[in-house]
C-alpha positions in Angstrom: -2.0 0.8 -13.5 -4.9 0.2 -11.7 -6.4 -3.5 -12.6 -2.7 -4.8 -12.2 -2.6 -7.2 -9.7 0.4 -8.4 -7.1 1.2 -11.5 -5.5 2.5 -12.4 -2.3 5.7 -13.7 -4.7 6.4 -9.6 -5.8 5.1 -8.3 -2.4 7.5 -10.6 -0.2 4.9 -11.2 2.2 0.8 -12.8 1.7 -2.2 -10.6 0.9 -4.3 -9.6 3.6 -7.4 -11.9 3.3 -9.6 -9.1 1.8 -7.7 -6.1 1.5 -3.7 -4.8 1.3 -2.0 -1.4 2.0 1.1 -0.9 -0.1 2.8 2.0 0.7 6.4 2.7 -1.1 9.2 3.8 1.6 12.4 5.7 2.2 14.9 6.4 5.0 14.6 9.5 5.2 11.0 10.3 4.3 9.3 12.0 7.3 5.4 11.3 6.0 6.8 7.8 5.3 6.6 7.5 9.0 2.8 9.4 9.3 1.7 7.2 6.5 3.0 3.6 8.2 1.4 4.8 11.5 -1.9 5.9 9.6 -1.7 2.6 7.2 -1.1 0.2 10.6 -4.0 1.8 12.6 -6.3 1.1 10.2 -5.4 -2.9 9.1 -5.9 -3.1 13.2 -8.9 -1.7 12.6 -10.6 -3.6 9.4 -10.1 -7.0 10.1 -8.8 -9.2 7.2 -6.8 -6.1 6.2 -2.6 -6.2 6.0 -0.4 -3.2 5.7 2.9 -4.1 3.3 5.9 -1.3 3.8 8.5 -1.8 1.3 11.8 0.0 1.1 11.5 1.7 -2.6 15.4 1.9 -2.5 16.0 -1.6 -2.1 12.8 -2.6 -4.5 14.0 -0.6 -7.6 12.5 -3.1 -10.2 9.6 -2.8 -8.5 9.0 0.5 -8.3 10.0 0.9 -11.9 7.3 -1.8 -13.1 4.3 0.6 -10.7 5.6 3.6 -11.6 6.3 5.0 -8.4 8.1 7.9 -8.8 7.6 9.8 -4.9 7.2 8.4 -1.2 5.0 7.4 0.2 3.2 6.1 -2.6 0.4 4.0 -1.1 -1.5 1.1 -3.6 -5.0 -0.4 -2.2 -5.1 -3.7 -3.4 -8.0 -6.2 -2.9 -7.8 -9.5 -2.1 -7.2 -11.0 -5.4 -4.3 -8.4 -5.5 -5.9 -5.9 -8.0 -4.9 -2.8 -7.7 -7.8 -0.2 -6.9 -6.5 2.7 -5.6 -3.3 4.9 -6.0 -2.2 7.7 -3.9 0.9 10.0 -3.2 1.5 11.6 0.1 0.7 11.1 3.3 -2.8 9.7 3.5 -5.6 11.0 5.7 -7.2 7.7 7.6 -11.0 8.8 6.1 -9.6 8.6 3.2 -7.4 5.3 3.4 -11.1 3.9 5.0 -13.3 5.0 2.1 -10.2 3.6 -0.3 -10.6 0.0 1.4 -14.5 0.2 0.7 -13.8 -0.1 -3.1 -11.5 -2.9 -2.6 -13.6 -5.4 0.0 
């Protein structure tokens, strides 16, 4: 899993310029909603950073090709799309900040 890259094409929006946040959905996922506030503070924050939310229930091929099995699953991708990083559950920010350092 990690060294698989995405493109803007799969993603359904463009790559930040150095860094993207993935991070898997659901409706009704209560840290879904602590992760997307956590995962936009910080692409505010790093500049050339984006934050991608995509609805795992409406992205099934998707999230059967990644292997995402729980939400919020979060992927760190850099800015070729490579994915560096892989986390489940709601992140901390520190640790969503020393993920992007791997990735820029």
């Amino acid at each position: 899993m990690p060294g698989r890259r995405l493109d803007a094409a799969e993603l359904g929006v463009d790559l930040g310029a150095r860094a993207t946040l993935v991070q898997f959905s659901t409706a009704f996922c209560a840290p879904c909603r602590a992760t997307r506030r956590v995962l936009g503070e910080v692409a505010r924050m790093v500049p050339g950073v984006a934050h991608v939310e995509i609805d795992a229930e409406a992205r099934l091929e998707l999230v059967r090709a990644l292997g995402v099995l729980k939400t919020p699953t979060v992927l760190v991708l850099d800015a070729d799309g490579r994915v560096v990083r892989r986390a489940v559950g709601q992140p901390r920010k520190a640790d969503v900040i020393a993920a992007l350092g791997e990735a820029v």
